[in-house]
KOLPATI-361733 format. One record per residue (C-alpha): x, y, z. Coordinates in steps of 0.2 Angstrom, whole numbers, plus 2048, in hexadecimal, padded with zeros to 3 digits. Layout:
residues N
XYZ/...
end
This chain:
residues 783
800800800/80F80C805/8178077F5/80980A7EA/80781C7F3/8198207F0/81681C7DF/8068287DD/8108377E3/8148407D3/82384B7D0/81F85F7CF/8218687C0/82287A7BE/8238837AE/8308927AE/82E8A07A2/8428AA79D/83D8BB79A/8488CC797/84E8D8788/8488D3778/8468D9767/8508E0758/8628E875A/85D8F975D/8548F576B/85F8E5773/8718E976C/8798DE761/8798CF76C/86C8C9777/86D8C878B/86D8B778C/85D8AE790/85E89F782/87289E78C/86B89C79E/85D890798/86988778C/87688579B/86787E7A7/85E87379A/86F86B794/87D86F7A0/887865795/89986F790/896866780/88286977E/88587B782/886888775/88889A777/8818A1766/86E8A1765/8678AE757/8588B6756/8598BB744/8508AD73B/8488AA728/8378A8726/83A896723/844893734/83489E73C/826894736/82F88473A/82A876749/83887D754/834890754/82288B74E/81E89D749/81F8A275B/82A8AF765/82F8A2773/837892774/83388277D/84687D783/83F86C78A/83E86379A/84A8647A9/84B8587B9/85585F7C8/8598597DA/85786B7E2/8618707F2/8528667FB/8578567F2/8458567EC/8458527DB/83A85B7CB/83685F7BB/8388727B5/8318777A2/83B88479A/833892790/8408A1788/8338AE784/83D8BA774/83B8C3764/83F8BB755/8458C7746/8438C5731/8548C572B/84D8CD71E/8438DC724/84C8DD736/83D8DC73D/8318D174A/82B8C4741/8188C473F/80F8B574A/7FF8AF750/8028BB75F/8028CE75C/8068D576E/8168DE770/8258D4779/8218DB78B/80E8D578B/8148C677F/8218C078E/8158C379D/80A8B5796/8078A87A1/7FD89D794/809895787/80088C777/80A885768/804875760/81186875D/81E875762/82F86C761/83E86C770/84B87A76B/85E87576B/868881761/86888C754/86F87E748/85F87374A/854882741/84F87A72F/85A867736/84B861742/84C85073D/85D851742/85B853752/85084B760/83E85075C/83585576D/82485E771/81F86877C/81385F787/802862780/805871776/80287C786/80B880796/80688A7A4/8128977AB/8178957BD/8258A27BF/8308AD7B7/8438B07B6/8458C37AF/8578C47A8/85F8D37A9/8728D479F/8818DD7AB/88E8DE79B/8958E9790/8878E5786/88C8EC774/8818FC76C/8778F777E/87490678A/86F8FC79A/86490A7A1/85B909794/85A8F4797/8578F67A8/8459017A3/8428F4799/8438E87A7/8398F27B2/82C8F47A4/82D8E17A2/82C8DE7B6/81B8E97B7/8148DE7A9/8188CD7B2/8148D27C3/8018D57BE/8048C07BD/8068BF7CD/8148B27CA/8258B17D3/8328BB7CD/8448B97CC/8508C47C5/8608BD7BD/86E8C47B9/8778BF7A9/8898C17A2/8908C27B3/8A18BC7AD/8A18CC7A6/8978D67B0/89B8E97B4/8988EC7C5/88C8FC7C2/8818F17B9/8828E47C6/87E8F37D4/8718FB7C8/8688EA7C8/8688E67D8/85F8F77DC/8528F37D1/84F8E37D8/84D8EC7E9/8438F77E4/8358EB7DE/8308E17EE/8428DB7EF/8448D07E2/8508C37E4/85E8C37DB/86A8B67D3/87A8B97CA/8808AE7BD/8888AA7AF/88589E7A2/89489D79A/89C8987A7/88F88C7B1/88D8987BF/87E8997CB/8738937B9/86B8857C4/8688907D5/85F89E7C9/8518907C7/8538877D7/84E8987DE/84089B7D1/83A88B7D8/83A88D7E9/83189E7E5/8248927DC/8228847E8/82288C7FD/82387B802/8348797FD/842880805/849891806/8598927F8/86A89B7FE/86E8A87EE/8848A67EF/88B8B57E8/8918B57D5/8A48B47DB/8A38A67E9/89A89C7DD/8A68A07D0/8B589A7DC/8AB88A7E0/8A88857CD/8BA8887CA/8C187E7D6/8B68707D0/8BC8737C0/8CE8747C5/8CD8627CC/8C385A7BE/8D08607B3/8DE85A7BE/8D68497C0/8D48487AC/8E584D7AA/8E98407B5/8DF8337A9/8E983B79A/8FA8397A2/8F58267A8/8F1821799/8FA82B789/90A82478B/912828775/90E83976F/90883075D/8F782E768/8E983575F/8D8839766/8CC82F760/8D3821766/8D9826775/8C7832779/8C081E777/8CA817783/8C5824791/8B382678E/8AF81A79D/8BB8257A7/8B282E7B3/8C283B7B4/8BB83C7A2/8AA83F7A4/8AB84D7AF/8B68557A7/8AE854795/89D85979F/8A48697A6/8B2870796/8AC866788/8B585A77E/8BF868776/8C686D784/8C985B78A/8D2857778/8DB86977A/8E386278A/8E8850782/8F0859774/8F886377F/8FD853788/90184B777/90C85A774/91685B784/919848781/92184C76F/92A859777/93484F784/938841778/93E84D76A/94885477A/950843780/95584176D/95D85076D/96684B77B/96D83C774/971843766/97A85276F/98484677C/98A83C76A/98F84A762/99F84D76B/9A3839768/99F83E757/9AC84B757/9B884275E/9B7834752/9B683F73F/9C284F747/9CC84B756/9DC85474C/9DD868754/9E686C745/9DA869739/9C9872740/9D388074D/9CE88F742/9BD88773C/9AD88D741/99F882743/998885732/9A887E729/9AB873735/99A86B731/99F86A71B/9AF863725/9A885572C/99F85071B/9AE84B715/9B183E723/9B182B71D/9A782872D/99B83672C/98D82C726/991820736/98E82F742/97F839737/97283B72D/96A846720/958848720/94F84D711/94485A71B/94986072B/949867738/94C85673E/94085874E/93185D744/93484D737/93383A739/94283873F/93E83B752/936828751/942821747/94981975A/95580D750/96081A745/969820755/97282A748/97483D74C/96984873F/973854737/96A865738/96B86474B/97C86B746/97587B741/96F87D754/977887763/97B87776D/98486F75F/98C88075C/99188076E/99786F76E/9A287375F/9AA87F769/9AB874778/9B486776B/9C0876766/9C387A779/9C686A77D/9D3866770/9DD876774/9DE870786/9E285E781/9F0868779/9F6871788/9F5865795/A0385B788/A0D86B786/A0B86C799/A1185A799/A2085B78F/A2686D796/A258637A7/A2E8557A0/A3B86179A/A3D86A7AA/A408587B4/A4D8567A6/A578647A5/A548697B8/A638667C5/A5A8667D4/A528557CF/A5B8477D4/A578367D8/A4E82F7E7/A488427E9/A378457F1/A2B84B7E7/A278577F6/A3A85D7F5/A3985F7E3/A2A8697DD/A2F87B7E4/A3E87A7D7/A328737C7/A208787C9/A1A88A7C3/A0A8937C2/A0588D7B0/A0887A7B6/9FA87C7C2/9EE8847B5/9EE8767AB/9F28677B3/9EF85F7C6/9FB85A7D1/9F884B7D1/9FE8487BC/A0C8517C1/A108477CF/A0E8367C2/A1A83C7B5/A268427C3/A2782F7CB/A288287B8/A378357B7/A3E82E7C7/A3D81C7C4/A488207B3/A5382A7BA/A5781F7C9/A5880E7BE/A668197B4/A6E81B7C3/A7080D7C9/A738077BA/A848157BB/A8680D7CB/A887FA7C7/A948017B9/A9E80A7C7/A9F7F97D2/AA57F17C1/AB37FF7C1/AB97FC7D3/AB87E87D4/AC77E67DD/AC17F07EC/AB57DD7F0/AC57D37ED/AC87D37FE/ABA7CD804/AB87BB80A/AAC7AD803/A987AF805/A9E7BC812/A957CD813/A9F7DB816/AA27E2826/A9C7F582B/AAF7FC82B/AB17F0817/AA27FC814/AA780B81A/AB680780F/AAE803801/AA2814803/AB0820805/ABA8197F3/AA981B7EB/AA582C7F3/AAC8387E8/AA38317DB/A9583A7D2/A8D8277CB/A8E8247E0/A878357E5/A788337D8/A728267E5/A748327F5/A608327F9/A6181F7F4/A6C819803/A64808806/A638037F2/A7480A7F0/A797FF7FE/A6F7F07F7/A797F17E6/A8A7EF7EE/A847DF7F7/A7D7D97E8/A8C7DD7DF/A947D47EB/A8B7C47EC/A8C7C67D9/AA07C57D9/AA17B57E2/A927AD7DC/A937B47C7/A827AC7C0/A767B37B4/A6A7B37C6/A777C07D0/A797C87BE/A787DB7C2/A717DC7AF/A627CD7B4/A587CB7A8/A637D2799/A707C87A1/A7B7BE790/A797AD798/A677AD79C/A637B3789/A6D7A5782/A6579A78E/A5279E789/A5979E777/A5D78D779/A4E787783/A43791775/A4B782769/A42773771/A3076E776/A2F770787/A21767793/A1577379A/A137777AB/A067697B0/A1275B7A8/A1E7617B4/A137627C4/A1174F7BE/A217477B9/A267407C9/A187347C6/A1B7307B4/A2471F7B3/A307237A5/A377317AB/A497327A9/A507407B6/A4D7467C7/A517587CE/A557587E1/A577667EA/A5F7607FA/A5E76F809/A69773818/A7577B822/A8677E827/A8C772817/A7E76481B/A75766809/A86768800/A91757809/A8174D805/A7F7547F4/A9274D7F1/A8F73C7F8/A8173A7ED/A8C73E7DE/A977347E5/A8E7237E0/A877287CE/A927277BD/A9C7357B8/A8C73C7AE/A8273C7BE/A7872D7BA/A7271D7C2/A6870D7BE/A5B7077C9/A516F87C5/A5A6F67B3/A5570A7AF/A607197AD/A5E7297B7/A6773A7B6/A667427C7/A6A7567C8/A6C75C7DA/A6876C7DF/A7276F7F0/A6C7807FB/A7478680B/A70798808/A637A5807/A547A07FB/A4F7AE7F8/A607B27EE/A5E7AE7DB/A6D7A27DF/A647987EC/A547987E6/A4B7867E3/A477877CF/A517917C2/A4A7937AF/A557817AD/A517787BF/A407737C3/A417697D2/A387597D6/A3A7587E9/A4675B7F7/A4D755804/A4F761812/A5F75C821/A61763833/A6C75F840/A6776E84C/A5A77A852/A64786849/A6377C838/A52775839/A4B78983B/A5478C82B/A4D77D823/A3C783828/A3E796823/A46793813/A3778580E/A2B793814/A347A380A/A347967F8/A207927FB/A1D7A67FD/A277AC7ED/A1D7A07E2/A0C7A47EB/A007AD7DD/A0B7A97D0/A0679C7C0/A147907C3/A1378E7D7/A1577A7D8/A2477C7E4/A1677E7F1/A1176C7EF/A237677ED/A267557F5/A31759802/A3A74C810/A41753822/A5074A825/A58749838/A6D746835/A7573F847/A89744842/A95735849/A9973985B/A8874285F/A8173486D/A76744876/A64738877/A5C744880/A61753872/A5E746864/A4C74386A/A4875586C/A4D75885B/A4374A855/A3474F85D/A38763854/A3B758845/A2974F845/A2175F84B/A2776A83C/A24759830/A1075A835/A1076D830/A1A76B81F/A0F75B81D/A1D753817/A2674381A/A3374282C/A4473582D/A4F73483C/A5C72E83F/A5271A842/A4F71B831/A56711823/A6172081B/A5D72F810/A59722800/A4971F808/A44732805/A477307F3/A3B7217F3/A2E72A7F8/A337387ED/A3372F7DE/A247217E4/A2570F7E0/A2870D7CD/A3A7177CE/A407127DF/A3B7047E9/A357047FB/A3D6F4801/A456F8812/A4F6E880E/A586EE7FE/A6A6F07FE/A6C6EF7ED/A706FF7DF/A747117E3/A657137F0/A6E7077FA/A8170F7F7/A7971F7FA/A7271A80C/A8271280F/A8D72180A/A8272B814/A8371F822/A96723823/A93735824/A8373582F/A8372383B/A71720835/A6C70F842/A5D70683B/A4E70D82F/A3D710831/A3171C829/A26728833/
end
């Protein structure tokens, strides 16, 4: 039952008549004051529906037809609104005007002869089959557009919204509008129909008018007044809403807002619909080749769209997208002008690095220069219609190739310069260079060993600084230095070489003594080759040792001229001949069957490595060969008592490559140097290509010399023995085992040398015995 009342409530209508200054141009101006505006705005709000040209010069045809109907109003069709009340209804809009003949300039003759004020005052509207208006564009197209009657043919007049125009209205005197008005306003208050007086063109409003208007609305029982503009879809809607509320008591009492506040808040509304479209355009136009129709397709569901398109228009929406479009173009012709501009330099560089060829060139001859260039083709390329950024090109994303117009720009102009600039300093900074190479030359304040701190007061000048840093200077002094202290010392050796006989004296392996020194320092003092070297003490001093060592111990190793030393060219000029066996043969050859040699270096102290290293000669042919087990062996021993890190001690030479060692101690004293020396050979081949002397078989011997029956020293020096045996990992005799042959058993392993304790046959057992006699060796055991 509720429901079926709620459905029988039916939604009020009221019929609102627009009224003001009508007729021809002498009497209106040549414009109107905006009535078919304000009812167009209210009737279609639309930005896109609402058109601000509306004539009243029509043909006799357009007159007579079912729009116009051959009367001086229009019926501009049915509205319904949810007022400030939230109550919704229906409003009928009437525009009451004065249509003229284009040809006579004058009112068109209809079915009603009254003049316009008593015409508009009428509250009882009749037109059969009258059709909705639209625009002026629908006059003589009817069937173009939607075809609507007014309801009935006949409307009833509930109230009226008298318009009253505040602009600079052209050939308009607005005094003589506003006696219009009040002419007009005397008619319709004989109605006794609300009144609301509306004030047009407010966008451009001058204030008089607005003040003038307001006066008059005063003065006739305090008219209310709204402000508005159509245009811009200010206070249209309030203008009716009031009309209404005027019509109907029962609804609630409408709050006018003053034109500016209300022009502020449709703004702002604006602004953010516009910012929120933007947003849409940004989100999803990503390649300014975009075009609108597409694009407008894709957002029409949008509402960031719809809003926008409802209060600008689509025209201002695609002005914006365009814009968009173009800002997008813009940045990427941008970036390719960037890459094109950070290749040019390259591009210089590569077609003309020479200075001499483009220093007096400007850019307009340099670029016919580069025309010439074999390569100029691989760095541009010539459009047929430029400039390049309003062609193709800018999507040709593959042809990376610079365009050559962009030549004729101010940044490639500026970039020539830069070129030029560049090269001239280039140029400098190497004339800097070689005038300060010049001035360490010739200078006699620069002498070897001096510090660079010491020496640049003497050397370094203002136009150094300018065009170089310190730090370059600093680089080519230290290359100066090294040359001149590798001369000098090379003066040096030659000096030596002059006064030989001044290490006659000296005794075998025997350094010399401070007072030998002193000597040899105050024969060499007074000469120049030995004063080059005064800030070069220690080096100075290290080249008389070596010297020294050299004199007793002549091989190409000590050779002061190591590596241009004669023998060890004609050394690697012979091993150049034959095929040599790389690196991992070697590491392997101690466990190759037919191998034919063995290199032993046999380790230790006070004459231990070199008495056994005779002994074992000792039993072998004059060529240094053996046969065991019906196979010949040559065996090359390598005897070291000294400092292994001396080229003369040292475990392999470019000829020697050891297979094992054997390493003898009879002492503390001689088993620490057994253990330093292993330790200095594994660290000079650490990080090097051919370091297998760190996994060198090696065998720590104990040797008991005859007469030696300490047991309780002989244990501790087995036990030190063992100890130093498990850190070497290697294999430990004493003086229980079955002599120093077993060593080279293990060495070898089982297919050169046999492990039979037992044996006492061939030069394994000579050798223990020979040893025996010099070392009283007991009984053997390995441990």
């Amino acid at each position: 039952m509720m429901m079926a009342r709620k459905q029988d409530v039916r939604i009020p209508t009221y019929n609102i008549s627009v009224v003001g200054l009508s007729g021809t141009e002498k009497e209106k101006g040549q414009c109107g004051i905006g009535k078919s505006c304000l009812c167009n705005r209210f009737v279609r709000p639309s930005a896109d529906e609402f058109h601000l040209d509306h004539t009243s010069v029509l043909s006799t045809s357009d007159f007579g037809g079912r729009v116009v109907n051959n009367d001086h109003f229009l019926y501009w069709g049915e509205v319904s609104r949810s007022l400030e009340d939230c109550v919704e209804c229906k409003m009928h809009i009437v525009e009451q005007t004065e249509f003229i003949d284009d040809q006579t300039f004058q009112p068109h003759r209809s079915t009603a002869l009254q003049p316009y004020i008593k015409r508009a005052a009428a509250t009882k509207l009749a037109s059969a089959e009258k059709l909705m208006y639209f625009c002026t564009d629908q006059l003589g197209l009817e069937q173009d557009f939607e075809q609507k009657q007014m309801p009935d043919g006949k409307l009833l007049i509930d109230g009226f919204l008298l318009g009253i125009d505040v602009s600079r209205g052209m050939n308009r005197n607005f005094d003589d509008q506003l006696k219009f008005v009040s002419n007009l306003y005397n008619q319709l208050a004989k109605t006794k129909k609300p009144i609301v007086v509306v004030l047009t063109k407010c966008d451009e409003g001058v204030e008089r008018y607005i003040r003038d208007a307001h006066t008059f609305a005063l003065s006739k029982k305090n008219l209310q007044v709204v402000e508005t503009s159509a245009r811009s879809n200010v206070n249209v809607d309030l203008a009716f809403s009031t009309l209404v509320q005027l019509i109907d008591k029962s609804r609630g009492k409408t709050k006018i807002i003053p034109y500016f506040e209300a022009l502020k808040q449709q703004s702002q509304q604006i602004a953010t619909a516009k910012d929120k479209y933007e947003w849409l355009v940004s989100r999803i136009v990503k390649n300014h080749n975009e075009n609108w129709l597409s694009v407008s397709r894709k957002m029409q569901a949008s509402p960031e769209y719809q809003d926008y398109v409802y209060l600008e228009g689509t025209q201002k929406a695609k002005k914006l997208f365009l814009q968009h479009i173009h800002r997008l173009k813009h940045e990427h012709i941008e970036r390719r002008r960037k890459l094109y501009l950070a290749a040019l330099p390259l591009a210089f560089e590569a077609l003309i690095p020479n200075l001499d060829e483009i220093d007096h060139l400007s850019c307009i001859k340099a670029k016919k220069l580069l025309e010439t260039k074999p390569e100029f083709l691989k760095w541009f390329v010539v459009l047929e219609e430029t400039p390049w950024d309003a062609t193709s090109h800018i999507d040709n994303m593959e042809n990376e190739r610079i365009p050559f117009d962009l030549m004729d720009t101010v940044p490639a102009e500026q970039l020539y310069e830069a070129h030029l600039e560049k090269l001239r300093n280039e140029r400098k900074r190497a004339e800097m260079r070689r005038a300060f190479k010049e001035n360490l030359e010739t200078s006699p304040f620069i002498t070897p060993g001096k510090p660079w701190e010491e020496a640049r007061s003497f050397i370094m000048n203002e136009d150094f600084y300018q065009w170089l840093e310190e730090s370059v200077y600093m680089d080519i002094y230290g290359k100066h230095q090294k040359q001149i202290i590798d001369k000098a010392k090379e003066e040096f050796q030659e000096l030596l070489l002059e006064y030989s006989e001044l290490f006659y004296e000296l005794e075998l392996d025997a350094k010399p003594s401070k007072e030998k020194m002193g000597v040899i320092q105050d024969v060499l003092g007074e000469e120049q080759r030995f004063k080059a070297l005064q800030k070069l003490q220690a080096e100075r001093d290290a080249l008389i040792l070596k010297h020294i060592h050299f004199v007793y111990h002549p091989t190409k190793e000590t050779c002061p001229s190591c590596p241009a030393c004669v023998d060890a060219k004609i050394e690697h000029l012979i091993s150049s001949r034959f095929i040599r066996p790389s690196d991992r043969n070697q590491k392997n050859s101690l466990s190759d069957p037919n191998i034919d040699r063995i290199n032993l270096v046999i380790l230790g102290k006070d004459g231990l490595a070199r008495e056994l290293a005779n002994e074992i000669r000792a039993l072998c042919t004059n060529d240094d060969k053996y046969v065991i087990d019906g196979k010949m062996y040559e065996l090359s021993l390598r005897p070291i008592e000294g400092n292994v890190r001396l080229p003369v001690n040292s475990f392999q030479t470019p000829t020697f490559q050891p297979h094992g060692c054997l390493c003898l101690y009879n002492s503390k004293e001689s088993l620490s140097y057994v253990v330093e020396s292993i330790e200095k050979s594994r660290e000079s081949t650490l990080g090097r290509r051919d370091n297998h002397l760190v996994h060198l078989p090696l065998t720590l011997i104990l040797v008991n010399k005859r007469g030696d029956t300490s047991g309780e020293t002989l244990h501790s020096l087995i036990q030190q023995g063992q100890q130093i045996a498990s850190k070497l990992q290697c294999v430990f005799l004493d003086p229980a085992s079955a002599g120093i042959a077993s060593s080279l058993s293990w060495l070898r392993g089982p297919h050169l040398f046999k492990s039979n304790k037992n044996d006492t046959s061939g030069p394994r057992a000579a050798a223990c015995q020979k040893s025996v006699s010099l070392y009283p060796l007991e009984s053997v055991s390995r441990r």
